[in-house]
N, C-alpha and C positions, 0 to 999 in steps of 0.2 A: 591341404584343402579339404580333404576326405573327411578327415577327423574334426576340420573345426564346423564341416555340416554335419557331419553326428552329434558335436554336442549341440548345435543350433536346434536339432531335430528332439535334444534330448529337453530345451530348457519351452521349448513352443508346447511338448506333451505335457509335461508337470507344471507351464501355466495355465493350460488348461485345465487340466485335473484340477490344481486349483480353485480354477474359478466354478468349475462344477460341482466344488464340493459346498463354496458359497451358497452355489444358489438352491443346492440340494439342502441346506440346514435349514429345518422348517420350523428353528426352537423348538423342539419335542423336550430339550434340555431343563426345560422352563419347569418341567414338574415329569423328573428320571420315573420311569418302573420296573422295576427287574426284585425278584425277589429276593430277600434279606435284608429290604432296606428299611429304616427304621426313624421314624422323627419322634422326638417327647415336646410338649406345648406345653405350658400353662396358662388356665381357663378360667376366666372372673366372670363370672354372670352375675344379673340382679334380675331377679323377675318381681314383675305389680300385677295383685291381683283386682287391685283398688285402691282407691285412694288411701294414704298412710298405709298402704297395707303391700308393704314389699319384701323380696329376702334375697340375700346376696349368700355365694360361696364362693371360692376357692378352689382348684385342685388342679391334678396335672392328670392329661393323657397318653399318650403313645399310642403312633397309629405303626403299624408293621407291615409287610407285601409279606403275606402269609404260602399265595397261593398264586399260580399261572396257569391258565386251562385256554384251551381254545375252543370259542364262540362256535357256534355252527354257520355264520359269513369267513370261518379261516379265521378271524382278527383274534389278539391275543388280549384274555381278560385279567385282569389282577385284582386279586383281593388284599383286602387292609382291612385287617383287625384291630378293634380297638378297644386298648384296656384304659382303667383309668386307678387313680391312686389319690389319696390326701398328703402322701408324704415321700415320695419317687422310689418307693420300699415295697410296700405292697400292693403287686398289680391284681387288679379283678377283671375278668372280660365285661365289656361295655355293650360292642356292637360291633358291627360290619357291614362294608362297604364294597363297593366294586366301582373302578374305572379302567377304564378302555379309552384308545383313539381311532373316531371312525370317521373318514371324510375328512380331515387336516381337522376335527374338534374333538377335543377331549372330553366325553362323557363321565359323569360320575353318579350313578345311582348308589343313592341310601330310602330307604325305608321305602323302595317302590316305586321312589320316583327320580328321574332321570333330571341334571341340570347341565349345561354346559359351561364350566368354568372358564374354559380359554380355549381360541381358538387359534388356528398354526397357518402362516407365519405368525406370530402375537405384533402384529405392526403397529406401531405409534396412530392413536385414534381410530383403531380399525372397530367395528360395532358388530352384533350379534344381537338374537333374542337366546336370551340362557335359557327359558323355559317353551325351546324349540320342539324336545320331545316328551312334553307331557302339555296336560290340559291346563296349568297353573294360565294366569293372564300375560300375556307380552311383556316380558322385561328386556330391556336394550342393558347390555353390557357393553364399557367400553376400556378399553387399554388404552394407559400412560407407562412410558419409560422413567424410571428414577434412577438416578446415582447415588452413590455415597447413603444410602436408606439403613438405617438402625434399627433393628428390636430388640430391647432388652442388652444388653452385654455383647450381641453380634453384630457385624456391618456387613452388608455387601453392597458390593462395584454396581451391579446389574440387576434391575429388578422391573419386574409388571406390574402396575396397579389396577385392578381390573375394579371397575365402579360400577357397580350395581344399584345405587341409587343415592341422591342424595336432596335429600328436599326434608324442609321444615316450615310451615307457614305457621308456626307461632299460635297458633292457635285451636287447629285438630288434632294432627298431624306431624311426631318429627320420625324420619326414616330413613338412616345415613349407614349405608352398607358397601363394603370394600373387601378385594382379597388384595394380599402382596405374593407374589413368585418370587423367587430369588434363582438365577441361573444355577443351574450345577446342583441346587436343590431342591426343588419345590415352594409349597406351599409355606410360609416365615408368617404369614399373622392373617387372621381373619377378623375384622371387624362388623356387627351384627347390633344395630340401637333401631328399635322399633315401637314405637310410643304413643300412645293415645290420646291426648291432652283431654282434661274436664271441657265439658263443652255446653253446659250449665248457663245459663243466663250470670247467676249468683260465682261462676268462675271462667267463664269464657274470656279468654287472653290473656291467660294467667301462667298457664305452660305448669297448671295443675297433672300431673300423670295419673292417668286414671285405669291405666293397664297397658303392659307389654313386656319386651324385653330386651336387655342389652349384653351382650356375649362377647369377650374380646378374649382371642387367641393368640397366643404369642411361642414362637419358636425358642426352644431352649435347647435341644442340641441334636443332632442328628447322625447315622451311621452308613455309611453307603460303601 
């Protein structure tokens, strides 16, 4: 009798633990930081400067967690460096970044300014303004769940789509912007089309591009 309430006692503790650890998982997994970690992307841009007047490239980046320090609120900061390359041979340094997670959101400043790309738990329709800590205007961010999601030559089970905008009225305006998370890795594809349409009596509804840009990112392998 002894023994079968010991182990009664023993299976009540570890379904608890358990479930504690459930409810303790806040997706932080959604985008790891711990240093030595390492992603390579390739990056297609086209930029217009005007009408007929556009330029496309090519090339690959590597972002790295170079560096861990801690903040003066105690929270721990990581830096990711970024080089980039025409041909996954010769790396140059590019830039640098830093994200942090403060308040279950993940911050990431580049160039000075702060955005929030996902916030924790990352729940199914859950919203935010991404440009919560800086002066940019109000953008709602929102998270969708995917299965089975591809980029390139990779698949994963698990992933966030965070939608940052997506609207085209055909005739000023098209500006369709996405990230993808993949659990267990981060960030797998950033999609960036930002477009100006002619707006011209002589081409107004014509979906003439008359300046912007389109940026797509794509995960090609990763070291963790």
């Amino acid at each position: 009798m002894k023994a079968s309430y010991i182990v009664l006692l023993f299976v009540v503790f570890f379904s608890c633990q358990e479930s504690e650890d459930l409810i303790l998982d806040k997706g932080y997994d959604y985008q790891p930081l711990q240093e030595g970690f390492r992603w390579t992307y390739q990056l297609s841009e086209t930029i217009c400067f005007g009408e007929n007047d556009c330029e496309s490239a090519n090339f690959f980046i590597r972002d790295s967690v170079a560096q861990r320090y801690k903040a003066e609120n105690n929270l721990d900061v990581f830096v990711i460096v970024r080089r980039k390359s025409p041909d996954r041979r010769d790396w140059k340094f590019d830039s640098q970044y830093t994200m942090h997670i403060e308040e279950g959101k993940l911050l990431r400043r580049k160039d000075n300014k702060f955005i929030v790309p996902l916030i924790f738990p990352p729940n199914e329709n859950r919203q935010w303004n991404g440009n919560l800590y800086n002066v940019a205007s109000r953008e709602i961010f929102k998270i969708s769940r995917e299965k089975n999601y591809k980029v390139g030559q990779l698949n994963f089970s698990e992933v966030l789509k965070v939608l940052h905008e997506e609207f085209d009225d055909l005739i000023t305006l098209r500006d369709v912007r996405h990230e993808i998370f993949a659990k267990g890795i981060g960030l797998v594809e950033s999609y960036y089309e930002r477009f100006n349409y002619c707006s011209r009596n002589d081409c107004l509804g014509e979906q003439r591009i008359e300046s912007g840009r389109l940026t797509h990112i794509k995960l090609l392998s990763y070291d963790q």
